[in-house]
C-alpha positions as CSV (number, residue, x, y, z in Angstrom):
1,X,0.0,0.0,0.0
2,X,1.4,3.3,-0.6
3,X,1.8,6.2,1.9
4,X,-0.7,8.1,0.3
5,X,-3.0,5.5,0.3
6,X,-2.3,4.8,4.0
7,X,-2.3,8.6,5.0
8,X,-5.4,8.8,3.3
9,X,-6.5,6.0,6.0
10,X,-5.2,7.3,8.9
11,X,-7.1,10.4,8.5
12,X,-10.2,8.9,8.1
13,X,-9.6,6.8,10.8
14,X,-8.7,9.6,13.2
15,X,-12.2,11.7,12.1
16,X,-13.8,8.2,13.0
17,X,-12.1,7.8,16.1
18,X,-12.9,11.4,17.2
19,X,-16.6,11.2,16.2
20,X,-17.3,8.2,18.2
21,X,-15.6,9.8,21.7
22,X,-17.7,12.9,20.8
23,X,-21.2,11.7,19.9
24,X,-20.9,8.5,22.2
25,X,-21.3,10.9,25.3
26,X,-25.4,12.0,23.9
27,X,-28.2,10.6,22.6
28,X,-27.3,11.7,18.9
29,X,-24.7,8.7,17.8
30,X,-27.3,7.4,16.1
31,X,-27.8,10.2,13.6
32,X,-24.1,9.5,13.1
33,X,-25.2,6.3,10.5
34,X,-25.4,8.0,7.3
35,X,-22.2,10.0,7.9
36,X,-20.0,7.2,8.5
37,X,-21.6,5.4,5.4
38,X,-20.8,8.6,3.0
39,X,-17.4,8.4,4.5
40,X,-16.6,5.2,4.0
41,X,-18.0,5.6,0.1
42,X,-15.7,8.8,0.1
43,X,-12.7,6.4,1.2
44,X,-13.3,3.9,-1.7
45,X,-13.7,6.3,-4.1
46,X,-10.3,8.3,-2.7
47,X,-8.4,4.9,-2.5
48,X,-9.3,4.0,-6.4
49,X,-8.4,6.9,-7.5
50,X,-4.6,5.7,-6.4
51,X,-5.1,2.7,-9.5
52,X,-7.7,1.9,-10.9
53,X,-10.8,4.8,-10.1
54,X,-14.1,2.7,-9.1
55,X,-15.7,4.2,-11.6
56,X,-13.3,2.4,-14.3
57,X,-14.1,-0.6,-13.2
58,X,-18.0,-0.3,-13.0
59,X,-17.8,0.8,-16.8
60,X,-15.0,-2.1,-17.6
61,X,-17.8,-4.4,-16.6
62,X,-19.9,-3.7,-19.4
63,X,-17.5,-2.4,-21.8
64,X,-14.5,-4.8,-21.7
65,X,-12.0,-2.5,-23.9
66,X,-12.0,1.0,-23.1
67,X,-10.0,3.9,-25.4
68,X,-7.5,6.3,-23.4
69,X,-10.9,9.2,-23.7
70,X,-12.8,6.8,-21.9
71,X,-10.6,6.5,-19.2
72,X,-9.9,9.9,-19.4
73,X,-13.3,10.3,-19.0
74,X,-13.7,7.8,-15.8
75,X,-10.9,9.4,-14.1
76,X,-13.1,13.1,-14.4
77,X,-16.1,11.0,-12.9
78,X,-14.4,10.1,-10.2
79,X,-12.8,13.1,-8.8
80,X,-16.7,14.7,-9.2
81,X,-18.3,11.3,-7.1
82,X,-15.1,12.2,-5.0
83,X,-15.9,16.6,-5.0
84,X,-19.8,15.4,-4.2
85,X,-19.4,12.9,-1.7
86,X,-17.2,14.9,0.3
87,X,-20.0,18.1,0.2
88,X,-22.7,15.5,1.1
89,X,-20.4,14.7,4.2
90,X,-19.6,18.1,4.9
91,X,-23.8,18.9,5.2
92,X,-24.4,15.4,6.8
93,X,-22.3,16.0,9.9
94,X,-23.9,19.5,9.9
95,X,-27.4,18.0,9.7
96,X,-26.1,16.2,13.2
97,X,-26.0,19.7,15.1
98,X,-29.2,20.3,13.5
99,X,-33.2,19.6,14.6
100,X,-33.9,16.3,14.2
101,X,-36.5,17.5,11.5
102,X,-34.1,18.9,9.3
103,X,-31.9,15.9,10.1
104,X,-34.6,13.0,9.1
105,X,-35.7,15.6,5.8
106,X,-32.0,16.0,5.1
107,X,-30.6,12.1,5.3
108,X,-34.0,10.6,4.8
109,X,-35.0,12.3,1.8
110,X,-33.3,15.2,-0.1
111,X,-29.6,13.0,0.2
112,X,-31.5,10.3,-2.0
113,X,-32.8,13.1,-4.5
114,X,-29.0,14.6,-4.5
115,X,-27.4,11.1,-5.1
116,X,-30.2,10.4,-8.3
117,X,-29.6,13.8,-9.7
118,X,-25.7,12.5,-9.6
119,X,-26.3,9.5,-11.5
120,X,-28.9,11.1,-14.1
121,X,-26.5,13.9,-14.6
122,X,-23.5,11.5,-15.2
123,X,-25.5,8.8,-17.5
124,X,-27.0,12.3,-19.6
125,X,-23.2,13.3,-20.1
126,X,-22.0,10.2,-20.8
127,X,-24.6,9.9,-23.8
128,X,-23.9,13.1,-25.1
129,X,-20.3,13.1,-25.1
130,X,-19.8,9.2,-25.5
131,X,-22.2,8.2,-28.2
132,X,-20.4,4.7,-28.5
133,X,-21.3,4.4,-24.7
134,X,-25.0,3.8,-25.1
């Protein structure tokens, strides 16, 4: 593993570790849940970014050869699931602090909106730029 790779760890480990000594002393840990899921999506995607980005390999599964624009292209993808996750983590351990009302709207229902306007925006580039990718 490389010292990025493993610094990259470390960090999120230390966020993880301070999180838990914080939020373990109320009755909010639970709202913790979505934040530590987005942050270990944000790790995978940060980590594949080091090789092979994640989103390469979802697209090598149903395109087995891919020219140097596609991967070009995957590598762009990436860093923006990488840019957005890290926003959406940024507002989910802010929604923490927050009335539970915003909270539930926030995590419950508007993240899910945000995370299919992600994957429409993507697939309606990805057909307009990549007509071979239909």
């Amino acid at each position: 593993m490389s010292a990025a790779v493993k610094a990259v760890l470390k960090v999120f480990l230390a966020a993880g570790i301070v999180w838990l000594v914080y939020f373990l002393r109320g009755n909010v840990y639970f709202r913790l849940y979505p934040a530590v899921m987005c942050t270990f999506a944000l790790a995978a995607f940060i980590v594949s970014s080091f090789k092979t980005p994640m989103v390469e390999v979802f697209a090598r599964r149903r395109h087995a050869h891919l020219d140097a624009g596609q991967i070009r292209y995957c590598r762009k993808v990436n860093g923006c699931w990488i840019v957005f996750l890290s926003l959406h983590l940024a507002v989910t351990v802010a929604s923490v602090f927050m009335p539970i009302g915003f909270w539930a709207f926030y995590n419950g229902f508007f993240a899910y909106l945000l995370f299919a306007a992600m994957f429409l925006g993507e697939w309606l580039v990805r057909r307009k730029k990549k007509g071979s990718w239909k």
